[in-house]
LUMDRENGU-116895 format. One record per residue (C-alpha): chain; x, y, z. Coordinates in nm, 3 decimals. Each point is the difference from the previous one (the first is absolute). Example, Ala and Ser with C-alpha at 12.3 -4.5 7.8 and 13.67 -1.06 7.14 Angstrom:
// LUMDRENGU-116895
<cadena = A&xx = 1.230&yy = -0.450&zz = 0.780>
<cadena = A&xx = 0.137&yy = 0.344&zz = -0.066>
This chain:
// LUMDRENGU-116895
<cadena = A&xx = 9.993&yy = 7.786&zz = 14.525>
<cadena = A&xx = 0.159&yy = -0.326&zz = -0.074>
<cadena = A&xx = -0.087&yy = -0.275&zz = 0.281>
<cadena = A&xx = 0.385&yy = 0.036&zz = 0.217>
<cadena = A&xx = -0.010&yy = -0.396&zz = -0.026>
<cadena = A&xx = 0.008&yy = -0.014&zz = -0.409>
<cadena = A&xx = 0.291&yy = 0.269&zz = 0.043>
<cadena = A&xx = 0.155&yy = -0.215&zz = 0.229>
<cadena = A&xx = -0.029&yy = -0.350&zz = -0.210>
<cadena = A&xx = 0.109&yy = 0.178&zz = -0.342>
<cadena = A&xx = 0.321&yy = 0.174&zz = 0.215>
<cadena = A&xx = 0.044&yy = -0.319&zz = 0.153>
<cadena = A&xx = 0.018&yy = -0.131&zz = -0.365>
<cadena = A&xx = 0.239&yy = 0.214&zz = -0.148>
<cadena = A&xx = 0.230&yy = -0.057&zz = 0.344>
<cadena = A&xx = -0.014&yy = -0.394&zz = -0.088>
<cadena = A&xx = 0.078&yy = 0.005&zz = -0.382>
<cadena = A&xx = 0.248&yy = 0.301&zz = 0.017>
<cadena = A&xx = -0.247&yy = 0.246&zz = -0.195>
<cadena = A&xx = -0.026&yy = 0.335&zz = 0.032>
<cadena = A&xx = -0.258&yy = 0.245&zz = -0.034>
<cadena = A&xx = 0.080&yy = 0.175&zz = -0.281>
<cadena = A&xx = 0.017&yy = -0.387&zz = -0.152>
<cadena = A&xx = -0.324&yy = -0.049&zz = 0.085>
<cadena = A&xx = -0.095&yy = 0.351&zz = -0.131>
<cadena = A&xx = 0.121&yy = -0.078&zz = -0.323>
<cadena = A&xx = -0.168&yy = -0.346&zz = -0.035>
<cadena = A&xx = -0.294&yy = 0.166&zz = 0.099>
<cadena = A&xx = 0.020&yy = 0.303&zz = -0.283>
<cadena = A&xx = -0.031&yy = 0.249&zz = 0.312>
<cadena = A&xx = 0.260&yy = 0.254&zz = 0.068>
<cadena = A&xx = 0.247&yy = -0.045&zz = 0.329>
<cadena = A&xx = -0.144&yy = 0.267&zz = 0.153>
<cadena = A&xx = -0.366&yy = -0.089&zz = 0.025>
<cadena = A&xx = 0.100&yy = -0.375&zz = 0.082>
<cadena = A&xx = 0.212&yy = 0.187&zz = 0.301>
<cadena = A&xx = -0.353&yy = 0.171&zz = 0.091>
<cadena = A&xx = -0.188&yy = -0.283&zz = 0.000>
<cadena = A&xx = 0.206&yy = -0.199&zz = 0.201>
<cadena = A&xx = 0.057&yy = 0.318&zz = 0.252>
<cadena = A&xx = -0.364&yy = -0.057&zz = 0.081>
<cadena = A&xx = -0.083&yy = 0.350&zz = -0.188>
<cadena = A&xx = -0.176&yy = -0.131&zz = -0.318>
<cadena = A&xx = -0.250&yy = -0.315&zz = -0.028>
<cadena = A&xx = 0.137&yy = -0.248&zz = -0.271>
<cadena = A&xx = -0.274&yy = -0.037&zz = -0.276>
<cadena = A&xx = -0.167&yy = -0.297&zz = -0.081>
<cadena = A&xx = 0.242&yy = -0.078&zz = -0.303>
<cadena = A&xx = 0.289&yy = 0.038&zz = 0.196>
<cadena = A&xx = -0.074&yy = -0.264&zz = 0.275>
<cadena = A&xx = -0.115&yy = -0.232&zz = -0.256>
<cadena = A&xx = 0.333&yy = 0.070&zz = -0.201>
<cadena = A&xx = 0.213&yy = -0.052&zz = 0.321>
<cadena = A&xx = -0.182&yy = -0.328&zz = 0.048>
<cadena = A&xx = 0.088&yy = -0.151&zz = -0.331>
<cadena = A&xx = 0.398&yy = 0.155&zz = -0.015>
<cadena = A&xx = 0.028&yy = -0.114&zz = 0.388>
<cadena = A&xx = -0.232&yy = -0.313&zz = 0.015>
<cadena = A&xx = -0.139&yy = 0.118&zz = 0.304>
<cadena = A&xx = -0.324&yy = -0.122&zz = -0.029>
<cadena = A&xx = -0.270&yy = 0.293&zz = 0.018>
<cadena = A&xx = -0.207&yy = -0.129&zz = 0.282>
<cadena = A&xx = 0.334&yy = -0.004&zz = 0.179>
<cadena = A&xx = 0.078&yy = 0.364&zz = -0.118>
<cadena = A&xx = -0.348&yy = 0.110&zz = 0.109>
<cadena = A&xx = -0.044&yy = -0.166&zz = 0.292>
<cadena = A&xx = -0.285&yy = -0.195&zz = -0.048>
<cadena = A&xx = -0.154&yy = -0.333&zz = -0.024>
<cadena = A&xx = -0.081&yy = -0.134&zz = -0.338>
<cadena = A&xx = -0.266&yy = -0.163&zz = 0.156>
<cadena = A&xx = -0.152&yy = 0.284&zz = 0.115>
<cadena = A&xx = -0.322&yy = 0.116&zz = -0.129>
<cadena = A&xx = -0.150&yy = 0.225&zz = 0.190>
<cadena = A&xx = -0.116&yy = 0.300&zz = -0.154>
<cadena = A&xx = 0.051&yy = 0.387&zz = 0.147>
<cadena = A&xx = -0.321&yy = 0.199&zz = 0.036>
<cadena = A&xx = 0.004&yy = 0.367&zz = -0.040>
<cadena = A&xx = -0.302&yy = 0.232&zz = 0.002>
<cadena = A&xx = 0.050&yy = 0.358&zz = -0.032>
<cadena = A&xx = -0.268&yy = 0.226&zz = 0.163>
<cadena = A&xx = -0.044&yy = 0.391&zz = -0.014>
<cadena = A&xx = 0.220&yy = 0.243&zz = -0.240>
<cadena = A&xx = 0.326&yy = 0.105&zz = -0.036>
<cadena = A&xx = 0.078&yy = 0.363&zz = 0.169>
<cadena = A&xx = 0.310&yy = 0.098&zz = -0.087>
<cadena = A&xx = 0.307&yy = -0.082&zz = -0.257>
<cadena = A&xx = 0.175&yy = -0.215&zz = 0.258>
<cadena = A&xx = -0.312&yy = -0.252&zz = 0.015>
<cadena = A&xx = -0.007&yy = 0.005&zz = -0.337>
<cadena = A&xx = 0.402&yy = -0.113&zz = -0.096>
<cadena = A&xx = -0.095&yy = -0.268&zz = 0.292>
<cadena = A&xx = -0.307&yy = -0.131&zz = -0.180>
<cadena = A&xx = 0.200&yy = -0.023&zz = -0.326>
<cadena = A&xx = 0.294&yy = -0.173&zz = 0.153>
<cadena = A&xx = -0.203&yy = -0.270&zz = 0.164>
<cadena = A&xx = -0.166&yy = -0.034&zz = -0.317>
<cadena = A&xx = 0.357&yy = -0.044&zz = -0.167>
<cadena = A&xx = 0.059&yy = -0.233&zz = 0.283>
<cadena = A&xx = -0.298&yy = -0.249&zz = -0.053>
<cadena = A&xx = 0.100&yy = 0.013&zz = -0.401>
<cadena = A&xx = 0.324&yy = -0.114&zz = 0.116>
<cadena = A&xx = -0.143&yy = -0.298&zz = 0.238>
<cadena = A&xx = -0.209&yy = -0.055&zz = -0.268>
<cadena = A&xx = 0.267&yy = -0.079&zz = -0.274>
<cadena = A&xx = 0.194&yy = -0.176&zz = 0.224>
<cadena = A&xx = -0.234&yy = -0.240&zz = 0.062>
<cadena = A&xx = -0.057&yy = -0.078&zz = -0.330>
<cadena = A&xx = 0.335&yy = -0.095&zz = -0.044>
<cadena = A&xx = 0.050&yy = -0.179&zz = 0.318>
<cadena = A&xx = -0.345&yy = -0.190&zz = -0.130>
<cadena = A&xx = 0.111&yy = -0.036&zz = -0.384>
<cadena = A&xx = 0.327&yy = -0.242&zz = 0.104>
């Protein structure tokens, strides 16, 4: 899921500038109803997305992610065994989704 804090900064957004969701929905080319999901805490916002909602709100994405641009340490993962059942398996996958995402997102945070 989406970090609660980014849901919190872009809500905190559209409360300032008088926006709504399904604004923000549009701008982003996403429909009203899987904006309202994301920001529910029910689906994770994709890589595109929070880069997209950084540019149309100027929130920078270091802000949006909570980190330090500074920051360089690297996360080590090391997978060990095998995977036993279909449940492992969709968890593998996501994290592997999930470091594809970090991954792209640092090259934009690195590219400005």
């Amino acid at each position: 899921m989406t970090a609660p804090e980014t849901l919190k900064l872009i809500q905190k957004w559209l409360t300032d500038n008088k926006k709504t969701q399904a604004w923000l929905a549009g701008q982003l080319n996403m429909s009203a109803a899987l904006l309202s999901q994301v920001m529910n805490g029910n689906r994770k916002l994709q890589t595109k997305y929070i880069i997209a909602i950084s540019e149309i709100t100027e929130i920078p994405l270091e802000q949006l992610l909570g980190t330090n641009a500074n920051d360089n340490h690297q996360p080590q993962i090391a997978l060990r065994g095998r995977l036993s059942n279909d449940y492992a398996k969709k968890q593998i996958d996501q994290l592997l989704l999930d470091v594809q995402h970090c991954v792209d997102l640092e090259e934009t945070i690195h590219a400005k």
